[in-house]
DSSP file (Angstrom, degrees, kcal/mol; ACC not computed):
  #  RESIDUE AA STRUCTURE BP1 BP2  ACC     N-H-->O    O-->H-N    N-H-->O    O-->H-N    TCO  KAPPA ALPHA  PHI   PSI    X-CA   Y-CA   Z-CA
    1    1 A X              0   0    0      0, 0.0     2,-0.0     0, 0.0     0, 0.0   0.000 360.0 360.0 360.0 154.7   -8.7   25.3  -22.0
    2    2 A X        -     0   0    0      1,-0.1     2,-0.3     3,-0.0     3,-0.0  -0.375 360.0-126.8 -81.3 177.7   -7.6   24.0  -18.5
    3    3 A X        -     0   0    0      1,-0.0     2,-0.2    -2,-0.0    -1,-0.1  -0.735  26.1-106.2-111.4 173.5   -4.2   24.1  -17.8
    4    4 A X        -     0   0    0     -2,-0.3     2,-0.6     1,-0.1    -1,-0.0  -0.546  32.6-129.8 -96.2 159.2   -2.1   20.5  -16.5
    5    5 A X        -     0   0    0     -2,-0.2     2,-0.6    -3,-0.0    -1,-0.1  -0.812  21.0-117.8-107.2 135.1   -1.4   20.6  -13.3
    6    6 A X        -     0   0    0     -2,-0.6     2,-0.1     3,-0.0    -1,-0.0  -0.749  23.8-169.7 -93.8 123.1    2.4   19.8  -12.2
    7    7 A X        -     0   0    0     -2,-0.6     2,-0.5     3,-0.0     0, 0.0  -0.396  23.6-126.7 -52.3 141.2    3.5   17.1  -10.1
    8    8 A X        -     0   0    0     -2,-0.1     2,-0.1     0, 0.0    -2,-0.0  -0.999  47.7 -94.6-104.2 158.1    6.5   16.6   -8.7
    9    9 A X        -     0   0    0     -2,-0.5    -3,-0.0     1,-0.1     0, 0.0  -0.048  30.6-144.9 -66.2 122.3    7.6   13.5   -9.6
   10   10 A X        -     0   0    0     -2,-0.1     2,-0.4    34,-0.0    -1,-0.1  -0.108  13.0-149.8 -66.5 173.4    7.2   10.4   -7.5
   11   11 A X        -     0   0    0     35,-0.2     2,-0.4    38,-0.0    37,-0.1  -0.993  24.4-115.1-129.9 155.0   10.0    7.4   -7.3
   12   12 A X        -     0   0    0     -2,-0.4     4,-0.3    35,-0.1    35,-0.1  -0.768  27.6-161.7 -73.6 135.5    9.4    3.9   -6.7
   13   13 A X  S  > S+     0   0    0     -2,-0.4     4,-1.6    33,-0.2    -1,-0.1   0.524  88.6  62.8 -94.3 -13.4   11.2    3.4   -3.4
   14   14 A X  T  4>S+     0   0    0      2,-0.2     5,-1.3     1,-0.2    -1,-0.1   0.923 104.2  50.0 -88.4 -40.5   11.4   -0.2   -3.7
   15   15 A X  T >45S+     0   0    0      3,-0.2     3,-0.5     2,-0.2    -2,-0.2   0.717 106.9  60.9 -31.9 -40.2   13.7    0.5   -6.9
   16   16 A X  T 345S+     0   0    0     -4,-0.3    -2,-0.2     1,-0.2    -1,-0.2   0.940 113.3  33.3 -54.4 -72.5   15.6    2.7   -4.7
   17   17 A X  T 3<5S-     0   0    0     -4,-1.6    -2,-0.2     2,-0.0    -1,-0.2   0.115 109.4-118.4-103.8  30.2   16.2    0.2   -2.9
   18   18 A X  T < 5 -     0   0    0     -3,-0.5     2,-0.4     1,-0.2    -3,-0.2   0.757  38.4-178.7  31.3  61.5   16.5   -2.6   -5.0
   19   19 A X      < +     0   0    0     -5,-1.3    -1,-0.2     1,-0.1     3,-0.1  -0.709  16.8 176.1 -85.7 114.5   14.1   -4.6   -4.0
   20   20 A X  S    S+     0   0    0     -2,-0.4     2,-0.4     1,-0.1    -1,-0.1   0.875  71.3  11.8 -95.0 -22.4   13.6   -8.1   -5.7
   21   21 A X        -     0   0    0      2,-0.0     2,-0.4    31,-0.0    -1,-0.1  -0.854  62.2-155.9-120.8 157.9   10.9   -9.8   -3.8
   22   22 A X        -     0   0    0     -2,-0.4     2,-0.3    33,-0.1    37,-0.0  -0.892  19.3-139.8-158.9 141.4    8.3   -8.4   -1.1
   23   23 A X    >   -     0   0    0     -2,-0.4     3,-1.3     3,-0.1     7,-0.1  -0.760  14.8-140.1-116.3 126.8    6.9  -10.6    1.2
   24   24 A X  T 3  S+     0   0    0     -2,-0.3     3,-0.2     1,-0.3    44,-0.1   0.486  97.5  67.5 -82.0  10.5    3.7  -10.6    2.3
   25   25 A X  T 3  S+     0   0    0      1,-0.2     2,-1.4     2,-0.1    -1,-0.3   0.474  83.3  90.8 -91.7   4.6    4.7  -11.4    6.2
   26   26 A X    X>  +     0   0    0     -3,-1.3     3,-1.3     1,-0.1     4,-0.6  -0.245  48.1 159.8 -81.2  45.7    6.1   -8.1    6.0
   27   27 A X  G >4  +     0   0    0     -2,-1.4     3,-1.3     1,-0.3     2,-1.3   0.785  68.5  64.3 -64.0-107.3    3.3   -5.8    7.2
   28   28 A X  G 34 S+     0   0    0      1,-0.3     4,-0.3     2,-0.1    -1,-0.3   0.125 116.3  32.6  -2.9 -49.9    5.6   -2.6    8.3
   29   29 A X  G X4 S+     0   0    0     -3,-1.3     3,-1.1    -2,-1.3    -1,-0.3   0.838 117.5  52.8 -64.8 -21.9    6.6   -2.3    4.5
   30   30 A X  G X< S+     0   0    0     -3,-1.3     3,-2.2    -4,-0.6     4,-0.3   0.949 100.9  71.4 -75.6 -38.1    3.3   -3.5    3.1
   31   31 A X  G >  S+     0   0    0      1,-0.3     3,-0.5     2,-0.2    -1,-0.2   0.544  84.9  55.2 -44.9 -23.8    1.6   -0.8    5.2
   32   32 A X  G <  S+     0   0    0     -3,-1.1    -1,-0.3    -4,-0.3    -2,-0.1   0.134 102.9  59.8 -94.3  34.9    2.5    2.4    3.7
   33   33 A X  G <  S+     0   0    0     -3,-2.2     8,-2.5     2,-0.1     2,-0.2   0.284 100.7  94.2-120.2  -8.9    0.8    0.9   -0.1
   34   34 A X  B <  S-A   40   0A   0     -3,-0.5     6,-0.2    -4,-0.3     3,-0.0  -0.691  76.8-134.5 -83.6 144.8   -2.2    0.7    2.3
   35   35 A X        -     0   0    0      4,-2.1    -1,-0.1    -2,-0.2     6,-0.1   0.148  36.9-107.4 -53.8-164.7   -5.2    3.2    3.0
   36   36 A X  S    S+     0   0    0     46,-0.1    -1,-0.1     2,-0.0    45,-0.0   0.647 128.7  59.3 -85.5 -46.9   -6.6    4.1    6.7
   37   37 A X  S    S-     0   0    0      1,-0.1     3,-0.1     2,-0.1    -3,-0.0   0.964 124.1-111.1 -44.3 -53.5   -9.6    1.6    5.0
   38   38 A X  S    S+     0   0    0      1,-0.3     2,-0.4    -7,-0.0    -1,-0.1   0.254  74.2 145.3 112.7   8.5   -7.0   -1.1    4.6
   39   39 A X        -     0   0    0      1,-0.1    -4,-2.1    -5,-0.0     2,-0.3  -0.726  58.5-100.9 -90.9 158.6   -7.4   -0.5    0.6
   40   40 A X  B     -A   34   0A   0     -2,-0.4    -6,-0.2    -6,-0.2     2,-0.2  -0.314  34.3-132.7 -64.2 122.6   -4.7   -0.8   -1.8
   41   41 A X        -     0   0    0     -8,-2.5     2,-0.1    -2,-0.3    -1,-0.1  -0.331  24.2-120.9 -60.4 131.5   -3.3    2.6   -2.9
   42   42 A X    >>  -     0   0    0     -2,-0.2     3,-2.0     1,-0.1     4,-1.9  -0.521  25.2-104.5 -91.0 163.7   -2.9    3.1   -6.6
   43   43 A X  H 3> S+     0   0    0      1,-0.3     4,-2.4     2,-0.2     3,-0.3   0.928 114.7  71.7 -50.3 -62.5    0.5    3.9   -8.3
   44   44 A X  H 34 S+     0   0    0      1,-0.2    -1,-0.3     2,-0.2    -2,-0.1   0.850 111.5  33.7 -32.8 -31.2   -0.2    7.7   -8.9
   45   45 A X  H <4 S+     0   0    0     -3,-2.0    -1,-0.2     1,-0.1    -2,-0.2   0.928 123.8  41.6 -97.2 -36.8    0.1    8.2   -4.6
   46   46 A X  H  < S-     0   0    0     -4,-1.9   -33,-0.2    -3,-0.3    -2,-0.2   0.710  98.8-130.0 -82.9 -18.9    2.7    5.7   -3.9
   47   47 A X     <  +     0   0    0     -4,-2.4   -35,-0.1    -5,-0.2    -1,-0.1  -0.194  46.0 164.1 100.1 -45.8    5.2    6.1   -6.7
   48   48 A X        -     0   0    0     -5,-0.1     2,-0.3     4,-0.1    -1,-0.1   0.307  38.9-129.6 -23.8 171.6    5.5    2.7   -7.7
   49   49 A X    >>  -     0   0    0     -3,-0.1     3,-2.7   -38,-0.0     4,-1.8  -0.862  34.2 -98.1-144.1 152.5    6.6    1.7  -10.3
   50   50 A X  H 3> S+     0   0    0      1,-0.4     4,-0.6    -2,-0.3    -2,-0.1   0.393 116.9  43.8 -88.4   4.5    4.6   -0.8  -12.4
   51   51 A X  H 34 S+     0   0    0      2,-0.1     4,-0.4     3,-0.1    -1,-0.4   0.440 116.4  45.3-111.5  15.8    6.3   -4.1  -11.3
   52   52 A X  H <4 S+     0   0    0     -3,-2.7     4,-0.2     2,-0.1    -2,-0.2   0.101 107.7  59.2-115.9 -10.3    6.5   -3.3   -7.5
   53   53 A X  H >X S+     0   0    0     -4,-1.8     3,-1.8     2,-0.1     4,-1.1   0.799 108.9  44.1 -89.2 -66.0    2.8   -2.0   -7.6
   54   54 A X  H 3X S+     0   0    0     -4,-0.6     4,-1.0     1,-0.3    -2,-0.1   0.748 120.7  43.5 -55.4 -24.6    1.6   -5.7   -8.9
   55   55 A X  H 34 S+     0   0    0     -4,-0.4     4,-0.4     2,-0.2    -1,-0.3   0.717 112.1  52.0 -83.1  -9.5    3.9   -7.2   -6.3
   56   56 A X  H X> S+     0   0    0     -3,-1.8     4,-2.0    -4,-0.2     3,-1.7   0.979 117.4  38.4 -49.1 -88.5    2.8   -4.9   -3.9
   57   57 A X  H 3< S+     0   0    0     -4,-1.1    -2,-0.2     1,-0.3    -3,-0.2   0.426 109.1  59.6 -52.3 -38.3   -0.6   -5.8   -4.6
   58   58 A X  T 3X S+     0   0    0     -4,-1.0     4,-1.3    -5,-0.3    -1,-0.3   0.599 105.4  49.6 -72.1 -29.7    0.0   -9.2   -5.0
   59   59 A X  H <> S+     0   0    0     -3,-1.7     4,-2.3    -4,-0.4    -2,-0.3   0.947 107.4  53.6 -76.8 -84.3    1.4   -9.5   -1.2
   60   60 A X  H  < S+     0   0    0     -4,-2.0     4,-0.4     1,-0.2    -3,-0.2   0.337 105.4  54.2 -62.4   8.8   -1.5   -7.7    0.5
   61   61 A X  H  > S+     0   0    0     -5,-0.3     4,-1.7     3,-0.1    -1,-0.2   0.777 110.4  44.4 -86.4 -43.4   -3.7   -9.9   -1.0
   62   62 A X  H >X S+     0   0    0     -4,-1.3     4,-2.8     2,-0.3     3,-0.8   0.933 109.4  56.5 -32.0 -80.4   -1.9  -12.8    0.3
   63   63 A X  H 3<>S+     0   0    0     -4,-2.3     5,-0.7     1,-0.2    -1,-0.2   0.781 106.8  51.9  -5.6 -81.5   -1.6  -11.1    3.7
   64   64 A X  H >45S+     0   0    0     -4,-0.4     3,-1.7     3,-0.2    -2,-0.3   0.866 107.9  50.5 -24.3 -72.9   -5.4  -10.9    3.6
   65   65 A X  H <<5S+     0   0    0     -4,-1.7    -1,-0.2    -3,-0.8    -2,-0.2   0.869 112.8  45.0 -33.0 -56.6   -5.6  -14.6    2.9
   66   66 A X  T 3<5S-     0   0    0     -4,-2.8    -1,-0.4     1,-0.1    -2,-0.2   0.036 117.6-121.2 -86.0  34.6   -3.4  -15.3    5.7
   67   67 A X  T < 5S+     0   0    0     -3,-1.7    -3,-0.2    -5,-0.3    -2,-0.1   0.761  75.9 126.8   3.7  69.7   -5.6  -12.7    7.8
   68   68 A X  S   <S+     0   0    0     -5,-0.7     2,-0.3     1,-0.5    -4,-0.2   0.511  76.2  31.3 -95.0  -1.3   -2.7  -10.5    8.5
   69   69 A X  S    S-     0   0    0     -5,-0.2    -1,-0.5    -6,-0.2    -2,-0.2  -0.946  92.8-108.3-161.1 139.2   -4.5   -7.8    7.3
   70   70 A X        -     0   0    0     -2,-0.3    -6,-0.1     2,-0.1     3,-0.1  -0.032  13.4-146.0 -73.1 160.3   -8.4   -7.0    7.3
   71   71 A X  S    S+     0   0    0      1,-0.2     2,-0.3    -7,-0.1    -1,-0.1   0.855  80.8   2.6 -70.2 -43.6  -10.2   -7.2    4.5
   72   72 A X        -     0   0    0    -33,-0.0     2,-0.3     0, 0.0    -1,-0.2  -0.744  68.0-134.6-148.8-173.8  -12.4   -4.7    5.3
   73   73 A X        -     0   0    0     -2,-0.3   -37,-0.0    -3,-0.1   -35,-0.0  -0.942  33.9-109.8-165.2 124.4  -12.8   -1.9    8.5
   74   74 A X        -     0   0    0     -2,-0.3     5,-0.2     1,-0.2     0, 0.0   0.124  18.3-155.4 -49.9 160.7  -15.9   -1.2    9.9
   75   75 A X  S    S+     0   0    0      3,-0.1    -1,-0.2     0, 0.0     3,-0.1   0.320  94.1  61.6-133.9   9.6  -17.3    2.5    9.1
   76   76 A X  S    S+     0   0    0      1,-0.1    -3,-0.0     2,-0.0     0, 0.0   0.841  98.1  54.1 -85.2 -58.7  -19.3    2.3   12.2
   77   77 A X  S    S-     0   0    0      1,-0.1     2,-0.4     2,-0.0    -1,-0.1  -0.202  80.7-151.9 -58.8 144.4  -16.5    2.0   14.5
   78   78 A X        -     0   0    0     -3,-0.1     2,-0.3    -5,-0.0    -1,-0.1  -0.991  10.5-166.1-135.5 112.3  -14.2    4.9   13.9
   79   79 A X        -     0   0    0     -2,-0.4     3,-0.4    -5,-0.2    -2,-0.0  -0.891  15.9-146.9-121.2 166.2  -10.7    3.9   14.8
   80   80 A X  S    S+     0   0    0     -2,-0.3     2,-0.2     1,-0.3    -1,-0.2   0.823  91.8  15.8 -80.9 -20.5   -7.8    7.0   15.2
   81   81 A X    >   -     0   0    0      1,-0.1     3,-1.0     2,-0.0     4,-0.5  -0.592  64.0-172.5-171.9  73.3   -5.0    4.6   13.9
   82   82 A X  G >  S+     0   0    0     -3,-0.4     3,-0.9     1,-0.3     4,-0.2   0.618  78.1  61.9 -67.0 -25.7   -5.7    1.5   12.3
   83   83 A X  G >> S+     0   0    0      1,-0.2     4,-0.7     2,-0.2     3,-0.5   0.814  84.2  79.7 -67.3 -35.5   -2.0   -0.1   12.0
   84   84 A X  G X4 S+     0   0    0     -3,-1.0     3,-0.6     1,-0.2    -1,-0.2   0.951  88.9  59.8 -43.6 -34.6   -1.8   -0.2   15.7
   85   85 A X  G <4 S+     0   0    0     -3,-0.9    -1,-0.2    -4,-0.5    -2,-0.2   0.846  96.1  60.4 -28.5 -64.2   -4.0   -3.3   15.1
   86   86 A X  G <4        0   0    0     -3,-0.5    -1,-0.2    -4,-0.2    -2,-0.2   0.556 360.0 360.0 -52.0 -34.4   -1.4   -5.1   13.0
   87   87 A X    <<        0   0    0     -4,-0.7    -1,-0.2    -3,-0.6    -2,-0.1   0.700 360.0 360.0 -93.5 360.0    1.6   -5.5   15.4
């Protein structure tokens, strides 16, 4: 049988810091829940915790709407550092 593999345990940082809303004009925070792609990170890598991932999530779509953040990133162009984009 395999054996489980140990973790160590994430936190939600927005709990942490008792966070009641998050706002989707708020790219610095929104940015680390993001990939290099510009996709959403799932809770197992970020920690979240499961009502700060859907608002999380909920926020960067908005963002998107409001095209503060791409939808998508070209995979011909290969760029080193894609939030330099964003400010």
């Amino acid at each position: 049988m395999s054996e489980k593999r140990k973790y160590k345990k994430r936190y939600c940082k927005y709990c942490e810091a008792k966070v009641e809303f998050i706002d989707y004009k708020d790219i610095e925070s929104l940015k680390f829940s993001l990939s290099e792609r510009y996709k959403i990170m799932p809770r197992r890598l970020t920690g979240n915790c499961k009502k700060h991932q859907d608002m999380v999530a909920k926020a960067i779509k908005r963002a998107r709407a409001a095209a503060f953040v791409p939808y998508i990133v070209s995979r011909k162009e290969v760029i080193n550092n894609p939030f330099e984009l964003l400010k």
